[in-house]
N, CA, C and O atoms as a DFTB+ gen file, in Angstrom:
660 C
 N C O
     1  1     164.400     232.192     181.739
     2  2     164.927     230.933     181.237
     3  2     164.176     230.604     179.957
     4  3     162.951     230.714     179.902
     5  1     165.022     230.139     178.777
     6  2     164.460     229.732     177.715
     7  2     163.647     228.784     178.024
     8  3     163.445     228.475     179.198
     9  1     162.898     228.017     176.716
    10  2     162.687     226.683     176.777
    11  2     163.169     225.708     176.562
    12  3     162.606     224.650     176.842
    13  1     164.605     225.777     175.882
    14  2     165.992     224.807     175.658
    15  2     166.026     224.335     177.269
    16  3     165.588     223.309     177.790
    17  1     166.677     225.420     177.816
    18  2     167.424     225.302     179.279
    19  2     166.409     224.889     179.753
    20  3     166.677     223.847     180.350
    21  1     165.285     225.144     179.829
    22  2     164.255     224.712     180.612
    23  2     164.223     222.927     180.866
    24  3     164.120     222.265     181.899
    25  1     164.394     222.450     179.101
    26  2     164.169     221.251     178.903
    27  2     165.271     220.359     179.452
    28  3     165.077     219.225     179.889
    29  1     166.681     221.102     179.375
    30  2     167.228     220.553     179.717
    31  2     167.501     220.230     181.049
    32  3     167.839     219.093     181.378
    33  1     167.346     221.391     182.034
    34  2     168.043     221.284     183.292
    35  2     166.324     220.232     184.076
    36  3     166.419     219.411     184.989
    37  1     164.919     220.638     183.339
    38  2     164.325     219.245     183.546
    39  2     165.046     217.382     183.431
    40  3     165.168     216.570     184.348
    41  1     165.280     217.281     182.447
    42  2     166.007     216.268     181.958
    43  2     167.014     215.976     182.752
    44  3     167.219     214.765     182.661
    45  1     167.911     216.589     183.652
    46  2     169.542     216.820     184.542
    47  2     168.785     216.663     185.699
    48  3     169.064     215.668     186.368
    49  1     167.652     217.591     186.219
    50  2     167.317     216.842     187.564
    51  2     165.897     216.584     187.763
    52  3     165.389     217.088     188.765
    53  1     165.072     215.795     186.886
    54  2     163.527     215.576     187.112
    55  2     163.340     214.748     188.293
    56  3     162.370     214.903     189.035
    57  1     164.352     213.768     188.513
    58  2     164.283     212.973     189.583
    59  2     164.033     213.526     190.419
    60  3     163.107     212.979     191.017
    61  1     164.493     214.781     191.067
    62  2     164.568     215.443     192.382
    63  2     163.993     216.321     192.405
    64  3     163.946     216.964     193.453
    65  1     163.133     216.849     190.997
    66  2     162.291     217.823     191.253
    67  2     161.011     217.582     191.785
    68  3     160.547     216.495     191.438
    69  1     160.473     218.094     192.340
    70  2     158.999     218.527     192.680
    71  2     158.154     219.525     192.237
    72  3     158.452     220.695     191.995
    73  1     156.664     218.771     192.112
    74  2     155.984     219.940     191.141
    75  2     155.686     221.319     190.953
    76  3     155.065     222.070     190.202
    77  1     156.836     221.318     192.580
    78  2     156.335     222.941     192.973
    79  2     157.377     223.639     191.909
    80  3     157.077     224.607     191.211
    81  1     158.412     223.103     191.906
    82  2     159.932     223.521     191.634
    83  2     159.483     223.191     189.914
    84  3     159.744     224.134     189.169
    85  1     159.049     222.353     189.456
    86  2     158.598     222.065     187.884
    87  2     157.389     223.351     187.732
    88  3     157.325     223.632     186.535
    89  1     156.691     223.973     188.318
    90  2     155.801     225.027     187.552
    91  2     156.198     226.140     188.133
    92  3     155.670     227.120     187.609
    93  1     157.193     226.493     189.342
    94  2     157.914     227.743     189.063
    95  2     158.727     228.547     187.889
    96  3     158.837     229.689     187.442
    97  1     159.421     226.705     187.595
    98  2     160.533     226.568     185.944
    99  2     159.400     227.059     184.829
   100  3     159.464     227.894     183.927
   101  1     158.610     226.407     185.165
   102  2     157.854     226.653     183.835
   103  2     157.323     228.396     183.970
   104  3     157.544     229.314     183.180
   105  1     156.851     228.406     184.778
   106  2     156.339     230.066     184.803
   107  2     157.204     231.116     184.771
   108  3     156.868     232.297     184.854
   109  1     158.885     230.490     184.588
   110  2     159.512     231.750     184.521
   111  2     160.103     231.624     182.780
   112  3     160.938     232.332     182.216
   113  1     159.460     230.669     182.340
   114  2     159.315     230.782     180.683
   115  2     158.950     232.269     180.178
   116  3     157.951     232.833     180.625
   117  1     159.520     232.686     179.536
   118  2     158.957     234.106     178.401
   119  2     157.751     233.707     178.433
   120  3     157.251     232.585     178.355
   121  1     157.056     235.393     178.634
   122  2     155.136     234.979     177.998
   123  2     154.791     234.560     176.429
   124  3     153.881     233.855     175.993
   125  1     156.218     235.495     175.518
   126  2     155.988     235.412     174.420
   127  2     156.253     233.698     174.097
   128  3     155.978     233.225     172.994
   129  1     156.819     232.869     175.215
   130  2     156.955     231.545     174.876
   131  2     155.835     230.898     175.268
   132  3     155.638     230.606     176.447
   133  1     154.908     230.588     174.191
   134  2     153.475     229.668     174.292
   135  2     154.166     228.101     174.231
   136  3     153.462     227.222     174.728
   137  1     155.202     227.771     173.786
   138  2     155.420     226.880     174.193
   139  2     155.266     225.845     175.606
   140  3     155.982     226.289     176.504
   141  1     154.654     224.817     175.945
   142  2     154.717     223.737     176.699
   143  2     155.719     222.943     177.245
   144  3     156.501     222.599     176.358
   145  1     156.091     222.402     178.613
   146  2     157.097     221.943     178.733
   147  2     156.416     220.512     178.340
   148  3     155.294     220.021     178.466
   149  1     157.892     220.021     177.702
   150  2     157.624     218.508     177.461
   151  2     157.716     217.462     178.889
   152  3     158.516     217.636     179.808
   153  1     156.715     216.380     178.813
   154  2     156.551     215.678     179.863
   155  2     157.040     213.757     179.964
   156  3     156.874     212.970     179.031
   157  1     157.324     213.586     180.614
   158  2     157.895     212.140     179.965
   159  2     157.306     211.203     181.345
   160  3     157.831     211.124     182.455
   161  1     156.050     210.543     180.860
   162  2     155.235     209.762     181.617
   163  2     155.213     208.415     181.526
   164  3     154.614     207.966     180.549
   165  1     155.876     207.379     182.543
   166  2     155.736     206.170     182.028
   167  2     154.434     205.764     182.357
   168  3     153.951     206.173     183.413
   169  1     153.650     204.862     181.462
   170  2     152.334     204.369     182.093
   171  2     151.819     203.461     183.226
   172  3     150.741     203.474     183.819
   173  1     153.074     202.542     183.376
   174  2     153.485     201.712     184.187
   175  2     152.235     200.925     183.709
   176  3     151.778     201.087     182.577
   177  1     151.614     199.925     184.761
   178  2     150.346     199.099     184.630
   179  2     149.227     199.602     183.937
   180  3     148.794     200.653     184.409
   181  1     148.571     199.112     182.853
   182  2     147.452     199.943     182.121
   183  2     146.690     199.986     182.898
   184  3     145.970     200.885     182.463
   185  1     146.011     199.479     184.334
   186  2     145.374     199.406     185.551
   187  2     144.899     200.821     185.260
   188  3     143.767     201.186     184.942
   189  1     146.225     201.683     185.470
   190  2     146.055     203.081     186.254
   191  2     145.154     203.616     185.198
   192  3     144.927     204.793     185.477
   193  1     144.643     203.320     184.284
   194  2     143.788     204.096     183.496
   195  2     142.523     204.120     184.322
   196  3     141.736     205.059     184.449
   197  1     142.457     202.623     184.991
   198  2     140.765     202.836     185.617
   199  2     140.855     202.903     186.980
   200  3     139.894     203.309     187.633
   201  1     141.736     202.609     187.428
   202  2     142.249     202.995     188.828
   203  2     142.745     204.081     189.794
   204  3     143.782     204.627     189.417
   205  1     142.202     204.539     191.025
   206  2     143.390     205.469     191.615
   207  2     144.188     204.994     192.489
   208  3     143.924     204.104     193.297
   209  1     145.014     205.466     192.384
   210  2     146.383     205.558     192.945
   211  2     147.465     206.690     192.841
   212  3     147.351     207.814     192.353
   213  1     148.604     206.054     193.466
   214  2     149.632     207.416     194.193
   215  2     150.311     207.845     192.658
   216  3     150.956     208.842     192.334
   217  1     149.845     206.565     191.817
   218  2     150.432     207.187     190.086
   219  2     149.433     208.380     189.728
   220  3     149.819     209.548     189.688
   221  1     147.853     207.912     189.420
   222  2     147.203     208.396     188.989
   223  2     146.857     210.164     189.574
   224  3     146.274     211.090     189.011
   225  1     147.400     210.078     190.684
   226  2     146.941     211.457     191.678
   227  2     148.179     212.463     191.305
   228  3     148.063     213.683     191.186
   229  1     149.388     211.712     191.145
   230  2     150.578     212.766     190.320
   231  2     150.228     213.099     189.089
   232  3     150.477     214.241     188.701
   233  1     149.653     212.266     188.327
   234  2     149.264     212.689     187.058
   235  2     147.940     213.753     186.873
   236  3     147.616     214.265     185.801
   237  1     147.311     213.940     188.080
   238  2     146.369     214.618     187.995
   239  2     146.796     215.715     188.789
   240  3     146.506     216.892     188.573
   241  1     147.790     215.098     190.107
   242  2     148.427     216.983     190.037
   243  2     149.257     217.669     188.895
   244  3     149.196     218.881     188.690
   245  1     149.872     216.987     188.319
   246  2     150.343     218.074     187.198
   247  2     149.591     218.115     186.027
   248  3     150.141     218.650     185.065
   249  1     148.652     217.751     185.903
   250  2     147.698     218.309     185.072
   251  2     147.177     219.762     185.653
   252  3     147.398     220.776     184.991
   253  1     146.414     219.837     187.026
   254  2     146.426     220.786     187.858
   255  2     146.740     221.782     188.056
   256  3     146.082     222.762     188.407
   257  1     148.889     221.537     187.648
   258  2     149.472     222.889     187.806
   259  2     150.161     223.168     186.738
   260  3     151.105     223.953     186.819
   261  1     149.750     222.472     185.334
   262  2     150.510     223.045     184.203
   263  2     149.022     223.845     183.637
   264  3     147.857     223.846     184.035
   265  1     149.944     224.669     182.215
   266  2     148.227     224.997     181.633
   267  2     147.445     224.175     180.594
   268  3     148.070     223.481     179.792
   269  1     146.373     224.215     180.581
   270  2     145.738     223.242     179.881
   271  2     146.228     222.871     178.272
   272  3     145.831     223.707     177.460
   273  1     146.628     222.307     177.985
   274  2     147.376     221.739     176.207
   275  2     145.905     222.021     175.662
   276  3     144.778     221.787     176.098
   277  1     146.558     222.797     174.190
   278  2     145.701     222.928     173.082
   279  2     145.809     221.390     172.506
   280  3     144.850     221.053     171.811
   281  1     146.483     220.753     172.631
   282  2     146.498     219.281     171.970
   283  2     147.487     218.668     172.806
   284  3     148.124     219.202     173.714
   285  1     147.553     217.226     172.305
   286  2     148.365     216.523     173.682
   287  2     149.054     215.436     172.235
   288  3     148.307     215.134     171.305
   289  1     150.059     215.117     172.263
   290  2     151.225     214.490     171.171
   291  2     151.734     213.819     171.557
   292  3     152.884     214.133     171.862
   293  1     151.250     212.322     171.851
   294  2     152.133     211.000     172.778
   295  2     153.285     210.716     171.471
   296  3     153.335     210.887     170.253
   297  1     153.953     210.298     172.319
   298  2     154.946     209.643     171.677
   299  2     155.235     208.117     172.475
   300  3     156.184     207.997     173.250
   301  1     154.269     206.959     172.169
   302  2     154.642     205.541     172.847
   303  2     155.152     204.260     171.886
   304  3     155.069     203.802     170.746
   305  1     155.534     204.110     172.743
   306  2     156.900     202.673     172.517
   307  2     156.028     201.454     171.919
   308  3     156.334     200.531     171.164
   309  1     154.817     201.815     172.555
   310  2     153.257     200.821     171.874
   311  2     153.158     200.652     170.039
   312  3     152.356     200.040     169.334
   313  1     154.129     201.333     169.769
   314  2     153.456     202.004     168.285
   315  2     155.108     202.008     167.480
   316  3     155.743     203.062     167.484
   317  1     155.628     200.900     166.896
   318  2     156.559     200.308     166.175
   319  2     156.460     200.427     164.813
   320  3     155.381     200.008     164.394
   321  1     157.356     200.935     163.801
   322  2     156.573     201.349     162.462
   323  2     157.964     201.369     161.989
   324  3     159.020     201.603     162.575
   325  1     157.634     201.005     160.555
   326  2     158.758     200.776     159.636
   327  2     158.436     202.340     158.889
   328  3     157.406     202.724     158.334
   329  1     159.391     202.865     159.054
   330  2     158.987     204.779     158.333
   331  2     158.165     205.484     159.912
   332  3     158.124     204.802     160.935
   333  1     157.691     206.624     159.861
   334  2     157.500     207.698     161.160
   335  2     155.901     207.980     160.229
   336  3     155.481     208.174     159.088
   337  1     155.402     207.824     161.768
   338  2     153.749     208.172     161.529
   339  2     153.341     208.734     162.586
   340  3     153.867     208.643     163.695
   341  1     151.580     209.858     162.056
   342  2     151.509     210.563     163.033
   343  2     150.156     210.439     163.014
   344  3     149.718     210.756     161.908
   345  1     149.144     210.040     163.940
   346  2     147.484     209.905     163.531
   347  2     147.362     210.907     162.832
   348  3     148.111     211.881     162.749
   349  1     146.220     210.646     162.206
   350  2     145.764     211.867     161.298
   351  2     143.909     211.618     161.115
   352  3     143.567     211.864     159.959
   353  1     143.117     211.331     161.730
   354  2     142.272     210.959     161.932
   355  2     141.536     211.895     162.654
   356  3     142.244     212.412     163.518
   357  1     140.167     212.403     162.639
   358  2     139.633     213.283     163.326
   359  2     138.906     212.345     164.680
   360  3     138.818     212.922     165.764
   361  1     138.445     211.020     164.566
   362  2     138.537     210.484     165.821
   363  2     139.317     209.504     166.169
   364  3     139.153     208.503     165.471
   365  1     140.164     209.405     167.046
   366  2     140.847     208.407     166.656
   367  2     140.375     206.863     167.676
   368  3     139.747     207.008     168.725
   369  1     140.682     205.826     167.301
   370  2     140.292     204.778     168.330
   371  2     140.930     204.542     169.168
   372  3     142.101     204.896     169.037
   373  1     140.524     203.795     170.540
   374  2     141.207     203.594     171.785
   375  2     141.678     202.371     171.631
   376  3     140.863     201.459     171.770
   377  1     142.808     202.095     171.374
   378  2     143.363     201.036     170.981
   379  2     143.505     199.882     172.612
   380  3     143.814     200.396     173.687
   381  1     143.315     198.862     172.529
   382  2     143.693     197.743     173.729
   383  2     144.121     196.854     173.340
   384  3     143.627     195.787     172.976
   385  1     145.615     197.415     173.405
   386  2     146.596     196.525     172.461
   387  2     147.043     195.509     174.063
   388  3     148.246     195.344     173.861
   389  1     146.896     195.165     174.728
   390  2     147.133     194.176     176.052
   391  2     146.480     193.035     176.176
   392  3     145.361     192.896     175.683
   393  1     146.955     192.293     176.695
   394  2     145.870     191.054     176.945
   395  2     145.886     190.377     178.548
   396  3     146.996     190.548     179.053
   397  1     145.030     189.734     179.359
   398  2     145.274     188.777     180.502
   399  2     144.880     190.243     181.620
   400  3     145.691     190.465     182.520
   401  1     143.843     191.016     181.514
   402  2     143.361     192.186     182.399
   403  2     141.721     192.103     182.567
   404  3     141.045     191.319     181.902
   405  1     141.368     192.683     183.190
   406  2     140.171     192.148     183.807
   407  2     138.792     193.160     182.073
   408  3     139.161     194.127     181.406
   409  1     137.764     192.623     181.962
   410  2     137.142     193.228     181.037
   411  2     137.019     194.725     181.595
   412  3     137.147     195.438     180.599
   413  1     136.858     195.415     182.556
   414  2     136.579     196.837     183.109
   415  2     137.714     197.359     182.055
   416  3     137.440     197.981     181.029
   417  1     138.686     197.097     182.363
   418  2     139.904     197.761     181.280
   419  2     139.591     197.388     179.852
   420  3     139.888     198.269     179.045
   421  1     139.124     196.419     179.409
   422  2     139.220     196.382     177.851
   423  2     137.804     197.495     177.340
   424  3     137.675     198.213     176.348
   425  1     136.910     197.231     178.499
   426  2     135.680     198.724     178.472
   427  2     136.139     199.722     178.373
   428  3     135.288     200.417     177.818
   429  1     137.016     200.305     178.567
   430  2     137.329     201.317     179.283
   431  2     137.887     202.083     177.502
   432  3     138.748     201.656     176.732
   433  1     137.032     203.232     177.377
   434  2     137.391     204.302     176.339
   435  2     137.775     205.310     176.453
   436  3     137.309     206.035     177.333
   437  1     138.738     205.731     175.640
   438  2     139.149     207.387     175.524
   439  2     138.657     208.344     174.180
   440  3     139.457     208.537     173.264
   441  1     137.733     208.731     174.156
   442  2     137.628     208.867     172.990
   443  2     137.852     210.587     172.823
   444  3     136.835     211.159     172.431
   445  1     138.610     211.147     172.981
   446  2     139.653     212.499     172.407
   447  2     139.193     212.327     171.011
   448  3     139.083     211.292     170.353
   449  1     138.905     213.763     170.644
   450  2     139.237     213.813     169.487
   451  2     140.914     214.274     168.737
   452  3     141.821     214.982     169.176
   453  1     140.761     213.482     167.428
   454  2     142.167     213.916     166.201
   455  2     142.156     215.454     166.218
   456  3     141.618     216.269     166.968
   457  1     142.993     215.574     165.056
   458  2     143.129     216.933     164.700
   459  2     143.763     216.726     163.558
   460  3     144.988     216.697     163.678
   461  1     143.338     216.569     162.476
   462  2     143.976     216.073     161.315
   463  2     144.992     217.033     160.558
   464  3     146.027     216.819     159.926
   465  1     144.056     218.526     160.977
   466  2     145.505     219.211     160.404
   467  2     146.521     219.893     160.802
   468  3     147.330     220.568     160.165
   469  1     146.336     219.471     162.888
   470  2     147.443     219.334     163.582
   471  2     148.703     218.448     163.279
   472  3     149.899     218.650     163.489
   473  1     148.005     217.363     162.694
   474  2     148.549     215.919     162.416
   475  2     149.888     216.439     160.938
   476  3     151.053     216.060     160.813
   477  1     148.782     217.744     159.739
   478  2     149.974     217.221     159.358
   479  2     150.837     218.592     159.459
   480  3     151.911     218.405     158.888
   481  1     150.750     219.771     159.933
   482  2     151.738     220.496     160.769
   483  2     152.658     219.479     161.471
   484  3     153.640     219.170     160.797
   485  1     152.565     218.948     162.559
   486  2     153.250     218.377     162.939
   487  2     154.062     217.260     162.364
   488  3     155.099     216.817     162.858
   489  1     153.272     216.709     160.877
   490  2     154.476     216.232     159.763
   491  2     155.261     216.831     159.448
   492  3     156.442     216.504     159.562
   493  1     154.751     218.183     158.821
   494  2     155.992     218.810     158.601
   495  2     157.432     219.594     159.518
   496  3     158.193     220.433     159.037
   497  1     157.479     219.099     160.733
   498  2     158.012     219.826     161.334
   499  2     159.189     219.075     161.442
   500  3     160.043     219.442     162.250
   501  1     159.390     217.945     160.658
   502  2     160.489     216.911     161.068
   503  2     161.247     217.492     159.535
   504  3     160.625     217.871     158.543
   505  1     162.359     217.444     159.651
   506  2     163.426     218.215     158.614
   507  2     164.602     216.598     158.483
   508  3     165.230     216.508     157.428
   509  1     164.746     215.803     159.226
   510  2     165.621     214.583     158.923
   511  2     165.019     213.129     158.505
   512  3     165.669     212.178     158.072
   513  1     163.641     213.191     158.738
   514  2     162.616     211.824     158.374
   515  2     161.906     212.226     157.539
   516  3     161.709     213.428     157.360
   517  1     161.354     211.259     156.827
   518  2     159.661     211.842     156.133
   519  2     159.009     211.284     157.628
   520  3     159.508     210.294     158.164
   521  1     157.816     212.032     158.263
   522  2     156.748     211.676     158.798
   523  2     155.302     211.490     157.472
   524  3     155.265     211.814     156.285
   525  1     154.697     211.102     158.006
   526  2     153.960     210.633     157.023
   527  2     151.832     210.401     157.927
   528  3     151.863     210.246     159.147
   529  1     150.547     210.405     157.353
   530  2     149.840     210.535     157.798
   531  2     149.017     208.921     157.991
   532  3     148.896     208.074     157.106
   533  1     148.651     208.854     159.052
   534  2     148.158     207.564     159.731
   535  2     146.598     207.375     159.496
   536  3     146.192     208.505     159.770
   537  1     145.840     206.867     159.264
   538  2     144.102     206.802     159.394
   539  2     143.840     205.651     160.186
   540  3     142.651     205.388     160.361
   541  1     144.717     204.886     160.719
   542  2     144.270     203.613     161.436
   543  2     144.619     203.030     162.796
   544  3     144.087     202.224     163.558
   545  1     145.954     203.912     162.791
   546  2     146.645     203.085     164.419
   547  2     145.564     203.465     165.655
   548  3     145.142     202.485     166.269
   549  1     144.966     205.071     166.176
   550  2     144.162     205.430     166.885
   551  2     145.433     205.363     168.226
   552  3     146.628     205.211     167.973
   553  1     144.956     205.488     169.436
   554  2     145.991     205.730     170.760
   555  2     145.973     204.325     171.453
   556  3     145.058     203.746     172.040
   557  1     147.092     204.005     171.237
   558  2     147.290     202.995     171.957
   559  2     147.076     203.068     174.110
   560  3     146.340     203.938     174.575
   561  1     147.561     202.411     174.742
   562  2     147.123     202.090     176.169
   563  2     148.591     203.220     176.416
   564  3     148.363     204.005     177.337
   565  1     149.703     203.375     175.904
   566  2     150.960     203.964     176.200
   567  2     150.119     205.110     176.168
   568  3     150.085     205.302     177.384
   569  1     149.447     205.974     175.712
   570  2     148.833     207.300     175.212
   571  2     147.430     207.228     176.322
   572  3     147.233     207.925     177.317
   573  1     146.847     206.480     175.934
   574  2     145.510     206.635     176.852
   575  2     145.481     206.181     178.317
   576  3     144.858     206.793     179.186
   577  1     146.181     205.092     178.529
   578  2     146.269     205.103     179.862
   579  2     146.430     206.414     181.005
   580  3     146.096     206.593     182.176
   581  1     147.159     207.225     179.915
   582  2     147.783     208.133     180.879
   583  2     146.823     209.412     180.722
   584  3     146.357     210.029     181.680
   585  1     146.603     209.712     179.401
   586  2     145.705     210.684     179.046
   587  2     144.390     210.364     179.985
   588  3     144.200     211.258     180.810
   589  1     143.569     209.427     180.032
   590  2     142.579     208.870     180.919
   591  2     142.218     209.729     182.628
   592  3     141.172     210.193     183.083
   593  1     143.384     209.653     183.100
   594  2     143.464     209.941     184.115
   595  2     143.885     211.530     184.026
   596  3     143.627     212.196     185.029
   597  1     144.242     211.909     183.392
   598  2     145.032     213.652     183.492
   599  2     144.075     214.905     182.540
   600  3     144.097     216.135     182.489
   601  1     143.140     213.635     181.755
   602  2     142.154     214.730     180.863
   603  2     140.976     213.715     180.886
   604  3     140.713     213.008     179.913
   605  1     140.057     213.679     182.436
   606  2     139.027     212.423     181.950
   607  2     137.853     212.837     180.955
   608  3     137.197     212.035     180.289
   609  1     137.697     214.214     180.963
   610  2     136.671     214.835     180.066
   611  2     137.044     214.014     178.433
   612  3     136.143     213.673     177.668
   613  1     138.349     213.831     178.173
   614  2     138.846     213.772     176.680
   615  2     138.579     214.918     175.646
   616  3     138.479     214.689     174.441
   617  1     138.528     215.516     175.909
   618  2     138.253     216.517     175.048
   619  2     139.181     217.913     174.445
   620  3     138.735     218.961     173.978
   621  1     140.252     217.601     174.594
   622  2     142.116     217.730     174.057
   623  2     142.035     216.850     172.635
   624  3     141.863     215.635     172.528
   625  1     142.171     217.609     171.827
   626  2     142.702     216.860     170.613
   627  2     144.300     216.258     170.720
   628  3     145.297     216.976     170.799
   629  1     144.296     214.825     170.702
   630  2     145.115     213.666     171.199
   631  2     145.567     213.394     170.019
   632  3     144.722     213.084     169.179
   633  1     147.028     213.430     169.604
   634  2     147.343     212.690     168.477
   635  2     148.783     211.707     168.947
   636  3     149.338     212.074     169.982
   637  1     149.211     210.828     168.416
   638  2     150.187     209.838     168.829
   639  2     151.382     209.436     167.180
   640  3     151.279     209.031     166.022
   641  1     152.089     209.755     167.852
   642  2     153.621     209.618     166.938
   643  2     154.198     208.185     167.103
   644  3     154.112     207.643     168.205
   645  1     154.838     207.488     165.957
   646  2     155.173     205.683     166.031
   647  2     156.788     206.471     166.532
   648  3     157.325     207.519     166.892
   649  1     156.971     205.169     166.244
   650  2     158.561     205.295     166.414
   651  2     159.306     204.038     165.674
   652  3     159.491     202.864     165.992
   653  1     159.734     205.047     164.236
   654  2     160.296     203.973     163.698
   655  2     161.649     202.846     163.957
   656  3     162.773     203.143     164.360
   657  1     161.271     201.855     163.686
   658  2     161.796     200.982     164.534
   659  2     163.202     200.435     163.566
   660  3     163.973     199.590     164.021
């Protein structure tokens, strides 16, 4: 199975899959395909960053049974932008864009490093937008909440994409 079909027939039945059935799909990917399956994580409560739970323990089984990301590329709804941006920062900040949560969470850091010239590969890979390079947004709670729990080491170069609005 390609990684098209892959993505797609994810997308047609993720609901009903299970992780056993999600890293069989993935392992019957071509070797020559280094490609990653794409993952679509809601964060739900920024809680789960410092918390466990039945969220946080899925997110750490499929961390578990995929292979480890050379870099990790959020794409959150946190991050509204007039034009398309992509960090570009070699560290980036842990953004706590929330308010009305207990201080443990506003403590609470991710500090991943950037990859600046991941950042602008991955500019250029857009052929219908300009993407363009960021030095300031850092990962919002949509990105780290989740990263938190699935890479607590941080040590995945983390970069985060806006979404122009």
């Amino acid at each position: 199975m390609n990684r098209s079909d892959f993505i797609k027939y994810t997308l047609t039945t993720a609901g009903a899959m299970s992780l056993t059935t999600l890293n069989t799909l993935a392992e019957s990917l071509s070797e020559q395909d280094t490609k990653m399956p794409v993952l679509f994580i809601g964060h739900g409560s920024p809680m789960n960053a410092i918390e466990e739970n039945e969220f946080t323990r899925g997110w750490q089984a499929v961390a578990k049974q995929i292979q480890r990301p050379k870099a990790i590329l959020f794409v959150s709804a946190h991050w509204l932008t007039r034009g398309t941006f992509v960090t570009g920062m070699q560290h980036p900040e842990t953004i706590h864009d929330f308010g009305g949560f207990p201080q443990e969470l506003f403590a609470a850091q991710y500090p991943a490093p950037g990859n600046p010239e991941l950042a602008k590969e991955v500019a250029g890979l857009f052929t219908t937008t300009k993407v363009e390079l960021d030095e300031k947004w850092g990962l919002d709670h949509g990105a780290w909440s989740v990263a938190k729990p699935m890479y607590p080491e941080a040590n995945i170069p983390t970069l985060q994409l806006s979404i122009d609005y």
